[in-house]
N, CA, C and O of each residue as an XYZ file, in Angstrom:
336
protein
N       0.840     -1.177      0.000
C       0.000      0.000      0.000
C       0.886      1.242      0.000
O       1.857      1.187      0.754
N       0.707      2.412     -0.757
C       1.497      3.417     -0.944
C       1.027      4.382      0.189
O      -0.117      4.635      0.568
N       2.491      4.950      0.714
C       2.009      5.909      2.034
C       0.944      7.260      1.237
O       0.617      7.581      0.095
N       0.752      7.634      2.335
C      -0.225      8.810      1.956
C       0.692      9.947      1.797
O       0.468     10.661      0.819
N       1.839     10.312      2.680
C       2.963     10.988      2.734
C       4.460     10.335      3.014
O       4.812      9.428      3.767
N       5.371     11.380      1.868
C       6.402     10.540      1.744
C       7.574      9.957      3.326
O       7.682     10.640      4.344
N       8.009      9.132      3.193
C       8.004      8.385      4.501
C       9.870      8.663      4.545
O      10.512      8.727      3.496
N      10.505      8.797      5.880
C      11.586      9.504      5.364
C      12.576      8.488      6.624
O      12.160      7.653      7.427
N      13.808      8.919      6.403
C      15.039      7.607      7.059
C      15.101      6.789      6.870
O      15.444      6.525      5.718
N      14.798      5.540      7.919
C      15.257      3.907      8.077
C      13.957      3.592      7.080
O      14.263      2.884      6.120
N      12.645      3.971      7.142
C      11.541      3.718      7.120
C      11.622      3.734      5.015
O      11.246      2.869      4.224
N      12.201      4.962      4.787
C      12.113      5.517      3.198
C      12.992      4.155      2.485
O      12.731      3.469      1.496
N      14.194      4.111      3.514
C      15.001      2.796      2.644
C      14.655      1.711      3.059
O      15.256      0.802      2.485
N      13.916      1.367      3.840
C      13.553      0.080      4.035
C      12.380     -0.066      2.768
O      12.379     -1.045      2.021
N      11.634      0.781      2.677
C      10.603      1.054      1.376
C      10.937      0.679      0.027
O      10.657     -0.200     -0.788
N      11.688      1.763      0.133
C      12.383      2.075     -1.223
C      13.145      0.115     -1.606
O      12.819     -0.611     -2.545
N      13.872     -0.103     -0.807
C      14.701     -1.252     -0.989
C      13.524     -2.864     -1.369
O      13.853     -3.827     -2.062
N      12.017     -2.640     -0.561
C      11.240     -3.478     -0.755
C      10.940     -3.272     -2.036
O      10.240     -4.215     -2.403
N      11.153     -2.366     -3.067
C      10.485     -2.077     -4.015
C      11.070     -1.575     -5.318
O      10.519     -1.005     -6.260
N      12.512     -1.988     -5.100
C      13.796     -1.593     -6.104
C      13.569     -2.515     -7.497
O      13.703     -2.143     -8.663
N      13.126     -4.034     -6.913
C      12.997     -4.560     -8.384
C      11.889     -4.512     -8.851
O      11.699     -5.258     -9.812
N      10.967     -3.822     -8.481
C       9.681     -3.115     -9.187
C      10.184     -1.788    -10.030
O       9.327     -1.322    -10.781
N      11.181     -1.265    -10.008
C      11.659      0.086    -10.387
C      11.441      1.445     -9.428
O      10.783      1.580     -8.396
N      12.360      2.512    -10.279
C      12.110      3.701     -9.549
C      10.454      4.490     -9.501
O      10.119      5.291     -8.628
N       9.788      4.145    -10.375
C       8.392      4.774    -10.270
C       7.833      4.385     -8.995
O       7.673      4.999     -7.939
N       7.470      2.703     -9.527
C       6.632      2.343     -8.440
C       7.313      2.499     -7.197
O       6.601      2.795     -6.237
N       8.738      2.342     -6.972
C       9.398      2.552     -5.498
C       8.893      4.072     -4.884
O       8.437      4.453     -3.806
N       9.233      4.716     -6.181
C       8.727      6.608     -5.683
C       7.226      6.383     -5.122
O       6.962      6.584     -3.937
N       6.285      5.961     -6.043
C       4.362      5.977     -5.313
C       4.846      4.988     -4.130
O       4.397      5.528     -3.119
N       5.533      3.816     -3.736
C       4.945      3.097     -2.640
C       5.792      3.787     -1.675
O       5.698      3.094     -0.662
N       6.602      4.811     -1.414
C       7.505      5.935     -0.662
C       6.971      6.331      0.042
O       7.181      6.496      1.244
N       5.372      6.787     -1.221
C       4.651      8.467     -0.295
C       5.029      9.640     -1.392
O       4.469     10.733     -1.300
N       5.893      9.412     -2.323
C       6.542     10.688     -3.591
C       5.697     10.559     -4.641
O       5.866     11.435     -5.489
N       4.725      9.663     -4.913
C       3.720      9.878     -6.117
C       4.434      9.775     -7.257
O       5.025      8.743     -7.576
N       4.423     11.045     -8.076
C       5.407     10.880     -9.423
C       6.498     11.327     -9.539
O       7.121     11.340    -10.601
N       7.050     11.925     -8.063
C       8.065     12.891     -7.650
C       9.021     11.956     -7.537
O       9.043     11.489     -6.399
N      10.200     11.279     -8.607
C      10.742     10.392     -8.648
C      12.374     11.085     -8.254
O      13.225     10.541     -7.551
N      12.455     12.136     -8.794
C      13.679     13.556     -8.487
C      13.595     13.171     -7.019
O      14.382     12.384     -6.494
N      12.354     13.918     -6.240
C      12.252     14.142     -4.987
C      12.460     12.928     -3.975
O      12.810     12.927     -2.794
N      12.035     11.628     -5.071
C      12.069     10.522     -3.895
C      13.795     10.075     -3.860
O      14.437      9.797     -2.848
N      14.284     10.105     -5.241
C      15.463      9.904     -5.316
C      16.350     10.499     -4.279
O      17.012      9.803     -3.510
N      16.353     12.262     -4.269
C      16.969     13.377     -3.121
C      16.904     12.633     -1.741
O      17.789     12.010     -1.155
N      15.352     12.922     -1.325
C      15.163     11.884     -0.432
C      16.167     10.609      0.185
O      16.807     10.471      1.228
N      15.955      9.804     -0.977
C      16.402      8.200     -0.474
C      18.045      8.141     -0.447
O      18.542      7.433      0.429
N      19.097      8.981     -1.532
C      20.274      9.113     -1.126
C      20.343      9.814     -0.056
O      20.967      9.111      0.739
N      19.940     11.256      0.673
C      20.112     11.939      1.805
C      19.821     10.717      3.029
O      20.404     10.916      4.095
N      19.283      9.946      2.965
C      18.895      9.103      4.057
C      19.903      7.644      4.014
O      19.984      6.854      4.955
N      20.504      7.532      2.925
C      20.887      6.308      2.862
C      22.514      6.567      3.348
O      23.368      5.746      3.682
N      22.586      8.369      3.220
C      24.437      8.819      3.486
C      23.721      9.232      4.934
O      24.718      9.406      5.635
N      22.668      9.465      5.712
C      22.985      9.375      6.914
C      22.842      8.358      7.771
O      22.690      8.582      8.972
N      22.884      6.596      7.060
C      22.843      5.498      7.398
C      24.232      4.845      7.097
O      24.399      3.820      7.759
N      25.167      5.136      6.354
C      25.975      5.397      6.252
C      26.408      4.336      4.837
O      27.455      3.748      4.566
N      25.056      4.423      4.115
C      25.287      3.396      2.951
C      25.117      4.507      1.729
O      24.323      5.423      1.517
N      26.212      3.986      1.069
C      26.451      4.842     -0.592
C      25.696      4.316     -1.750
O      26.061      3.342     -2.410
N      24.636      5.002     -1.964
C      23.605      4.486     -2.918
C      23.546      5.575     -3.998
O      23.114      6.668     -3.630
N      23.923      5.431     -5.288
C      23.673      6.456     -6.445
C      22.260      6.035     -7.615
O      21.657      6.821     -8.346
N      22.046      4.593     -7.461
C      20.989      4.477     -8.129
C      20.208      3.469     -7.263
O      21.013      3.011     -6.451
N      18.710      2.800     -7.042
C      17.984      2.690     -6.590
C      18.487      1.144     -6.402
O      18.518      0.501     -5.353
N      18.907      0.691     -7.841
C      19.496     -1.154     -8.168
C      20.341     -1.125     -6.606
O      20.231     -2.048     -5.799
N      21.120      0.009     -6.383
C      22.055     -0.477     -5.835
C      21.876     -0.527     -4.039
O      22.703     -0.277     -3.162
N      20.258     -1.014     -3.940
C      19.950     -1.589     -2.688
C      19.047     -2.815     -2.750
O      18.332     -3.346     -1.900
N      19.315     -3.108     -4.078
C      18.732     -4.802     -4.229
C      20.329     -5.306     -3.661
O      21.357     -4.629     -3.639
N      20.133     -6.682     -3.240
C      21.032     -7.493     -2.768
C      21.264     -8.551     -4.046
O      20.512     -8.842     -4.976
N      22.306     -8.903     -3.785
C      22.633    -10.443     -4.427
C      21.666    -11.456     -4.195
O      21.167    -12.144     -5.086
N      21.361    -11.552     -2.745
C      20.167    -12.603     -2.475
C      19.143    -12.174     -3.432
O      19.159    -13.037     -4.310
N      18.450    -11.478     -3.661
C      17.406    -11.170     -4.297
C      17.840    -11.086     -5.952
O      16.902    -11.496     -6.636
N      18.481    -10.855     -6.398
C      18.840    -10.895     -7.996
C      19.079    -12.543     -7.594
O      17.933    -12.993     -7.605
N      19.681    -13.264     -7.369
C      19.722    -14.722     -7.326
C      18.221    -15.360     -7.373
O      17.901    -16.152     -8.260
N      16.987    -14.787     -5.943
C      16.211    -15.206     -6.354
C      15.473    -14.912     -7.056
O      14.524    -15.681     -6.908
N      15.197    -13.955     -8.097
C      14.620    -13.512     -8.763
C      15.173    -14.448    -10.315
O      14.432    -14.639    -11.280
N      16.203    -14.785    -10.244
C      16.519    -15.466    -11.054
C      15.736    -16.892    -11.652
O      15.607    -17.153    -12.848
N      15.200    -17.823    -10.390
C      14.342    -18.476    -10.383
C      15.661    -19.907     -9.713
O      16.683    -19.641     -9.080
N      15.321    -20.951    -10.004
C      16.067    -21.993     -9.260
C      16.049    -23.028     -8.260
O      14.855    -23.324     -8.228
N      16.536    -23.635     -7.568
C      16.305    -24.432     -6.740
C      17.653    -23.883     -5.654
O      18.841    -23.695     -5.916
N      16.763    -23.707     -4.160
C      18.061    -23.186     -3.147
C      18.219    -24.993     -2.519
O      17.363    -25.871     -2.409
N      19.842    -24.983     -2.180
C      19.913    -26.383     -1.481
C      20.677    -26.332     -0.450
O      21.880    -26.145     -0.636
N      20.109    -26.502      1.028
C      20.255    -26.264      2.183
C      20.207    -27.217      2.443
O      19.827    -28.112      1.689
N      20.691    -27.413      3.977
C      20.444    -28.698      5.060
C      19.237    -28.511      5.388
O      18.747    -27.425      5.080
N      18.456    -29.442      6.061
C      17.355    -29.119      6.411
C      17.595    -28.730      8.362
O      16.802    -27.959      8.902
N      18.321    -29.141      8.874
C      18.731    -28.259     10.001
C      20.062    -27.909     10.593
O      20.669    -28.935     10.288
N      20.810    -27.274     11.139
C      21.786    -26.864     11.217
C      22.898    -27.448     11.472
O      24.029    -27.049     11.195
N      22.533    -28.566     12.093
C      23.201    -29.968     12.774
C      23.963    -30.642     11.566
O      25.127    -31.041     11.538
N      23.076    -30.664     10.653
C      23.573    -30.977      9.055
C      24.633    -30.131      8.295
O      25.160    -30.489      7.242
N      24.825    -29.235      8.801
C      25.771    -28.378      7.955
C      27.131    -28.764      8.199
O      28.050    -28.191      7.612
């Protein structure tokens, strides 16, 4: 559900990051920034350099885990830890 107003700090990149491999639009509306994609951008780097993470484009708070699973595949784990 997209905030009603744009949502700002831990809260904007935790957002923003749920919604990176959807792209920058939809990440900007589910923010709280609507079509204000400039503004959500300003936003989400100002918050991400006072978290102390260097972000210049939006990709670059998807993880590896997530491009892996997005990839599609089979994950192969132990089934409990004892096993590892």
């Amino acid at each position: 559900m997209a905030e009603s107003k744009p949502l700002e700090g831990i809260e904007l990149v935790d957002c923003a990051k749920a919604n990176a491999e959807q792209g920058v639009a939809i990440a900007a509306h589910q923010c709280g920034f609507g079509t204000g994609i400039d503004q959500f951008m300003i936003a989400l780097k100002s918050a991400c350099k006072n978290m102390g993470i260097e972000v210049n484009a939006l990709e670059d708070l998807i993880t590896g885990q997530q491009r892996i699973q997005s990839l599609g595949g089979v994950e192969v784990a132990p089934d409990t830890p004892s096993e590892l």
